[in-house]
C-alpha positions as CSV (number, residue, x, y, z in Angstrom):
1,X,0.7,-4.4,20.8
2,X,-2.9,-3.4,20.7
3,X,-5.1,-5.9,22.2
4,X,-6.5,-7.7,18.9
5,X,-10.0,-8.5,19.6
6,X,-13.6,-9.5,18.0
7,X,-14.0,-6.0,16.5
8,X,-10.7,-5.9,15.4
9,X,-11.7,-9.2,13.3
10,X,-14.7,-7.9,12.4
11,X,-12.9,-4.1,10.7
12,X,-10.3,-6.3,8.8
13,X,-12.9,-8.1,7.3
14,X,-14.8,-5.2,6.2
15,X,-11.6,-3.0,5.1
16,X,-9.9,-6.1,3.4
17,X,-13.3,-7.1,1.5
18,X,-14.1,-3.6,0.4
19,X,-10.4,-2.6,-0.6
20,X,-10.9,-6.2,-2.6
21,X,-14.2,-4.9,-4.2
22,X,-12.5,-1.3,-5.1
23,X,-10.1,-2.8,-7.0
24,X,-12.4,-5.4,-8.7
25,X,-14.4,-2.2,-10.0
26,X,-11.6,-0.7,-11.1
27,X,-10.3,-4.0,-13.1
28,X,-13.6,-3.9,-14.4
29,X,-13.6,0.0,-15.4
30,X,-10.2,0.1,-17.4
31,X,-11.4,-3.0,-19.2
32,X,-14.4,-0.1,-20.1
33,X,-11.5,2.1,-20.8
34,X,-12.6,4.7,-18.0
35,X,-9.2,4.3,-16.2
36,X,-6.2,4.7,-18.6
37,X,-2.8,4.1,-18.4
38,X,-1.2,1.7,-16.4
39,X,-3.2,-0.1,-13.2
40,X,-1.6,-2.5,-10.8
41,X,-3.9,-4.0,-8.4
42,X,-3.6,-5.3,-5.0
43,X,-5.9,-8.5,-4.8
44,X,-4.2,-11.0,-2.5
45,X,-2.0,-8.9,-0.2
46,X,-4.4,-7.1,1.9
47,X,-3.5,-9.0,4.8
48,X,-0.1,-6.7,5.0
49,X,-2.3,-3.6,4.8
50,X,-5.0,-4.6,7.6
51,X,-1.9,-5.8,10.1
52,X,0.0,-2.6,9.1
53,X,-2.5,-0.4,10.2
54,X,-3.3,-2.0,13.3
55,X,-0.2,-1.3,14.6
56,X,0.2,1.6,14.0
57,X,-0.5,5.1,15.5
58,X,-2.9,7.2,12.2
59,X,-2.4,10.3,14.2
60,X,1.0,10.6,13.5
61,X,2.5,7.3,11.3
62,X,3.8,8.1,8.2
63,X,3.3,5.6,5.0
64,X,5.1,5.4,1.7
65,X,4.9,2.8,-1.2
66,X,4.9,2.1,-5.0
67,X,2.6,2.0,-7.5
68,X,0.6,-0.5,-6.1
69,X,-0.9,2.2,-3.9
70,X,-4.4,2.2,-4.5
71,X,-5.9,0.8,-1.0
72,X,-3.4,1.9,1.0
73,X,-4.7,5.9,1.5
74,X,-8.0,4.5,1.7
75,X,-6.8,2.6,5.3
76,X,-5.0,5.9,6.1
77,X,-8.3,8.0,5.8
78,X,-8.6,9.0,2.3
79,X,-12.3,9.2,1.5
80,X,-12.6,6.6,-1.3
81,X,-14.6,8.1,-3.1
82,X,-11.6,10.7,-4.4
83,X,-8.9,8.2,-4.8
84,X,-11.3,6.5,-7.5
85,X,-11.9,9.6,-9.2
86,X,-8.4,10.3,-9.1
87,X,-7.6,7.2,-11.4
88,X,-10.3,8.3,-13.6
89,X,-8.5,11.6,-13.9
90,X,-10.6,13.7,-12.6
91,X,-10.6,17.1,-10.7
92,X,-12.6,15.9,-7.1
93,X,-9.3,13.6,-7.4
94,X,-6.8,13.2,-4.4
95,X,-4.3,15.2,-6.8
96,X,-7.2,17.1,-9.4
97,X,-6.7,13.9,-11.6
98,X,-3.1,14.7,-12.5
99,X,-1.5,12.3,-10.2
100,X,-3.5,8.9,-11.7
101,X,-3.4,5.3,-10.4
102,X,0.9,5.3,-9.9
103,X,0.6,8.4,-7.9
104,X,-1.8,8.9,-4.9
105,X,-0.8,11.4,-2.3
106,X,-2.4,13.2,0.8
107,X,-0.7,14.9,3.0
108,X,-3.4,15.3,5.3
109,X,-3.5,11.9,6.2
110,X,0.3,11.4,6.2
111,X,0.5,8.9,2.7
112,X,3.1,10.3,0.4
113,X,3.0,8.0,-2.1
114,X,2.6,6.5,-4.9
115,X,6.0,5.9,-6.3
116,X,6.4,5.0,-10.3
117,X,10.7,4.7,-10.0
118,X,11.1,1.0,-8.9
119,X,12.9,1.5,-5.9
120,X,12.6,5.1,-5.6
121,X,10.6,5.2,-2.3
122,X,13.0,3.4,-0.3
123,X,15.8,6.7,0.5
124,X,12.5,8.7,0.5
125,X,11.1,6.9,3.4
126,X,14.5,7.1,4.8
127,X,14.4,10.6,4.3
128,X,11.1,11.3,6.1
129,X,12.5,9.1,9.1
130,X,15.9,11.6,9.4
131,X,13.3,15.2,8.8
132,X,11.5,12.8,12.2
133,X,14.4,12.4,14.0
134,X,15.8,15.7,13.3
135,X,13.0,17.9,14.6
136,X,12.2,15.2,17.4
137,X,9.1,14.0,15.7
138,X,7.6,11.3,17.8
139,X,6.6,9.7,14.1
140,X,7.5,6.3,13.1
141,X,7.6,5.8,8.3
142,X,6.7,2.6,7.0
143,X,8.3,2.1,4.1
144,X,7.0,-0.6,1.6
145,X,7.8,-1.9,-2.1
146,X,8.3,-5.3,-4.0
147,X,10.3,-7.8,-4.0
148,X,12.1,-6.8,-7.9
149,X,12.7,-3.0,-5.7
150,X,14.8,-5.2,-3.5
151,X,17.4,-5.4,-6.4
152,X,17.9,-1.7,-6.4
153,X,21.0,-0.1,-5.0
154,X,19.2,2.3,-3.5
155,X,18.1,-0.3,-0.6
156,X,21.5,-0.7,0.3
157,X,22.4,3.6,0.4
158,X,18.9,3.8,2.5
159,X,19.9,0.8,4.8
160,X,23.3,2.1,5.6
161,X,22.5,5.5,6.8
162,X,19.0,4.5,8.6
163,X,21.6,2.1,10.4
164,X,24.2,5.0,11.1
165,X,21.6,7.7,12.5
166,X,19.2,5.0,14.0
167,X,16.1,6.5,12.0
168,X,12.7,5.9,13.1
169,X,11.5,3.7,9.7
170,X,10.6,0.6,9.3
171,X,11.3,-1.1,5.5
172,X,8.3,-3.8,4.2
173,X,8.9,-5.6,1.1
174,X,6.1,-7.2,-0.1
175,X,7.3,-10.0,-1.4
176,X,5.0,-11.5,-3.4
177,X,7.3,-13.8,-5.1
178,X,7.7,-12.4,-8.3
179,X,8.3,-9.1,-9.0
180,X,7.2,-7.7,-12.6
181,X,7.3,-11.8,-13.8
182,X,10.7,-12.8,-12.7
183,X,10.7,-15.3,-9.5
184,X,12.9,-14.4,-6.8
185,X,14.6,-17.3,-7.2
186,X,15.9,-16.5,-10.7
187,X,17.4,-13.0,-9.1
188,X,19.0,-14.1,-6.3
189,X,21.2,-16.8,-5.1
190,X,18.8,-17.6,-2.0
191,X,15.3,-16.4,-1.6
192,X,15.6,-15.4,1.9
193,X,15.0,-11.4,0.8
194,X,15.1,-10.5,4.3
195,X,18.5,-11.7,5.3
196,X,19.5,-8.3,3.1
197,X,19.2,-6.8,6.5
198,X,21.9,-8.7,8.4
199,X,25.1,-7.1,6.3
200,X,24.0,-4.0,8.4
201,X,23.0,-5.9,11.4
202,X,19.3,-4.2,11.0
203,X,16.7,-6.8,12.9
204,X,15.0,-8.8,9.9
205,X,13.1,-11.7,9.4
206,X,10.2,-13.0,7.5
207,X,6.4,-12.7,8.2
208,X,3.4,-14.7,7.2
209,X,1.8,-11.8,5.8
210,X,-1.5,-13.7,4.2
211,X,-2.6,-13.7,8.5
212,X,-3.0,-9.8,9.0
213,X,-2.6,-10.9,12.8
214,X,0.9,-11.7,12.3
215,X,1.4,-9.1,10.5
216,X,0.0,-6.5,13.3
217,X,2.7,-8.3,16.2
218,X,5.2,-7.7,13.4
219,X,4.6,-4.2,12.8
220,X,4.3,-3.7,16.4
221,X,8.1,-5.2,17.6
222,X,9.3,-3.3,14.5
223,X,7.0,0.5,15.2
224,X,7.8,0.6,19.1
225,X,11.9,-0.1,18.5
226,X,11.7,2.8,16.4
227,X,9.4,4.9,18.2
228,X,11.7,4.5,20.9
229,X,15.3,4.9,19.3
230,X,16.3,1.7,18.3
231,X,16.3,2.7,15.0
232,X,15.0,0.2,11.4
233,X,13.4,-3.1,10.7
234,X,13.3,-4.9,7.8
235,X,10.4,-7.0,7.4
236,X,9.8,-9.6,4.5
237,X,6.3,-9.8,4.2
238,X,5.4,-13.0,2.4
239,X,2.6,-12.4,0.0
240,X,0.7,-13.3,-3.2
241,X,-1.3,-11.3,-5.8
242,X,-3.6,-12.9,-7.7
243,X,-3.6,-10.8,-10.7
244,X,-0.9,-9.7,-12.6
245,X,1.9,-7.4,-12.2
246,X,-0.5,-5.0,-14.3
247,X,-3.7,-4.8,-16.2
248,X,-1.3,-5.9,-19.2
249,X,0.4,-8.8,-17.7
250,X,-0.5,-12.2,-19.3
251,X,1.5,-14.0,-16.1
252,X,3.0,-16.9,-18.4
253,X,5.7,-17.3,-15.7
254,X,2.8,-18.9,-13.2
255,X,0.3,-21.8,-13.4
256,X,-3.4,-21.1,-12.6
257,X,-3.1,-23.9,-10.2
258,X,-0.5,-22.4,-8.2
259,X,-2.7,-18.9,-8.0
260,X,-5.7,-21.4,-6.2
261,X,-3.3,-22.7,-4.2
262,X,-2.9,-19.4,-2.8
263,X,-6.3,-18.5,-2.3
264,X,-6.2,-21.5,0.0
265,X,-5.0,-19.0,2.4
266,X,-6.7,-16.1,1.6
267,X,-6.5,-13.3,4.3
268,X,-9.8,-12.0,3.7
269,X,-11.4,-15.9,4.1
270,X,-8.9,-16.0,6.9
271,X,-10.3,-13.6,9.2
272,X,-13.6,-14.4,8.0
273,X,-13.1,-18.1,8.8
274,X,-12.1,-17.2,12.6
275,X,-15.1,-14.8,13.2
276,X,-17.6,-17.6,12.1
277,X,-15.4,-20.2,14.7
278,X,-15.6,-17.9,17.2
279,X,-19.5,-16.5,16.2
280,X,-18.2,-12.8,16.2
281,X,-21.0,-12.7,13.6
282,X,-24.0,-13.9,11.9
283,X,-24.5,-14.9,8.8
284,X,-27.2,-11.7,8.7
285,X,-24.3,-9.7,9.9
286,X,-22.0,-10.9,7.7
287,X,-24.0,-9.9,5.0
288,X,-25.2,-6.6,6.1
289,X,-21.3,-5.7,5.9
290,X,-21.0,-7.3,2.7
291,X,-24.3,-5.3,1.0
292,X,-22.2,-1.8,2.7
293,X,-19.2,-3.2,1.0
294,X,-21.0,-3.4,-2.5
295,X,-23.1,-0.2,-1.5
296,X,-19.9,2.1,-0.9
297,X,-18.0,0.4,-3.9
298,X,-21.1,1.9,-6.5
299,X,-21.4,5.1,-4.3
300,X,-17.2,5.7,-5.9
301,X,-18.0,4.5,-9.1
302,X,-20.9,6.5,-9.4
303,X,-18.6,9.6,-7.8
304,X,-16.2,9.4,-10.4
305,X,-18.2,9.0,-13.1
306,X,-20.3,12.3,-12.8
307,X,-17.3,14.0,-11.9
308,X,-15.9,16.7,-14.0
309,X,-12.2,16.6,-15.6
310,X,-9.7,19.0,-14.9
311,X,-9.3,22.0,-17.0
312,X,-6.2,21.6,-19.5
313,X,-4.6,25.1,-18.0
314,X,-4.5,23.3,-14.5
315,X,-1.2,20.8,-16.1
316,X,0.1,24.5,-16.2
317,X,-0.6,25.9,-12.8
318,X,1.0,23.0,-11.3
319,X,4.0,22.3,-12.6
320,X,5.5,25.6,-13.5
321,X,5.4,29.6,-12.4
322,X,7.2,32.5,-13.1
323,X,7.1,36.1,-11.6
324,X,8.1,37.9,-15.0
325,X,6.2,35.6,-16.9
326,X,2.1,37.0,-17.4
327,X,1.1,35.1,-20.1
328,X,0.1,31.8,-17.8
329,X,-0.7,33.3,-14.9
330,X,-1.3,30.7,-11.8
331,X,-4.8,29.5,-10.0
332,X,-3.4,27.4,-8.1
């Protein structure tokens, strides 16, 4: 694994704070009706975002989630600014404002989604991991979702064959205990999601995935067996979000006491708790990064905001084109 040092500590607690801040504006900007549609937001779970991509390799790693997906091209490279405009539906948008909050996507920076079909990404991942394999790719896919996408056939198709041709992939749920509002518990006769692994004697087991550092040594074991032919991991990346499953979720399954209880364990106060015991920082420092945080988070508000909308004819270009058809000719 990558040596995991002061500056390591000190770029998690940047990255998590500002991906925390991102998505507090955009809370805040759908309340103000700016972002439509549906928004899930990621408050809580960083930690399994800031391990991730510490273990992995940006120049060639692939990524693929959910909907949840908001902070994750942001850690891949995606300039932040774009992925905000994109869930304001704008055209300087990562898709031109057509894919929304469900569906970001770059290909540049190897994050393909942005996945509304519970479950859908899982053979995708797969998928990616056999075109790998297939043309000798020295690539490695991560492939996350929840803990209700756990529940979907599909796992068990994509687990089977990533078993049989040893694809490089490695399959996170982040399980943050309670899917859409249904605990894991009331789905399942045990709650031990990752033990789904052993009916194809894949390498499982859970992770403490509020510490980002245990998440990076997980991520690691898991990247370099399949870098190196040994084929999937399934990791079971213990998590919590704060908010709800969506904007629109009044989370009457869970106590207010139990979310505090969580934020006990923070990962962002985690990291920053270890950098003051170790004085990787001061308090100046500490707030410089903070005041950058806030700085960039306004810069992407105020991004979006002046940014144009797409033309309507654009909905055309990109969906549908036909030689013998010149009546909606493409731009695209």
């Amino acid at each position: 694994m990558k040596e995991i040092t002061k500056e390591t500590y000190l770029k998690w607690y940047e990255d998590m704070f500002f991906w925390r801040k991102f998505e507090d504006k955009l809370a805040q900007v759908y309340i103000q009706q700016k972002v439509r549609g549906f928004l899930h937001l990621y408050n809580g779970q960083e930690g399994i975002l800031a391990g991730a991509l510490h273990a992995m390799d940006l120049d060639k790693d692939r990524m693929i989630t959910a909907y949840r997906n908001h902070v994750q091209p942001i850690g891949m490279g995606v300039d932040p600014r774009k992925v905000m405009a994109e869930l304001y539906g704008k055209k300087t948008g990562t898709s031109q404002g057509m894919g929304g909050s469900m569906h970001i996507f770059s290909k540049e920076h190897r994050f393909y989604g942005g996945h509304g079909i519970v479950g859908g990404q899982i053979p995708l991942g797969a998928g990616i991991a056999f075109g790998d394999k297939y043309f000798n790719r020295d690539n490695v896919t991560l492939t996350f979702f929840g803990d209700g996408a756990a529940r979907q056939g599909t796992l068990h198709e994509a687990f089977n064959m990533a078993m049989n041709w040893k694809l490089p992939v490695v399959f996170c749920v982040e399980n943050n205990g309670y899917a859409m509002g249904t605990s894991v518990k009331r789905t399942s006769n045990h709650e031990d999601i990752w033990k789904l692994g052993l009916g194809y004697e894949m390498p499982c087991g859970p992770v403490d995935a509020m510490n980002p550092e245990k998440v990076a040594e997980a991520m690691s074991e898991a990247i370099d067996r399949a870098r190196s032919g040994g084929g999937p991991t399934f990791l079971d990346l213990k998590t919590y979000r704060y908010r709800g499953h969506s904007m629109s979720d009044a989370q009457k399954y869970r106590t207010k006491d139990e979310v505090k209880e969580y934020q006990k364990i923070d990962p962002i106060s985690q990291v920053l708790e270890k950098i003051k015991e170790n004085d990787w920082a001061t308090e100046e420092e500490i707030k410089t990064i903070d005041k950058r945080v806030k700085d960039l988070v306004t810069e992407c508000e105020k991004f979006a905001d002046e940014s144009e909308y797409p033309e309507t004819s654009l909905m055309y270009d990109a969906v549908y084109e036909q030689e013998d058809y010149p009546f909606t000719p493409h731009k695209i």
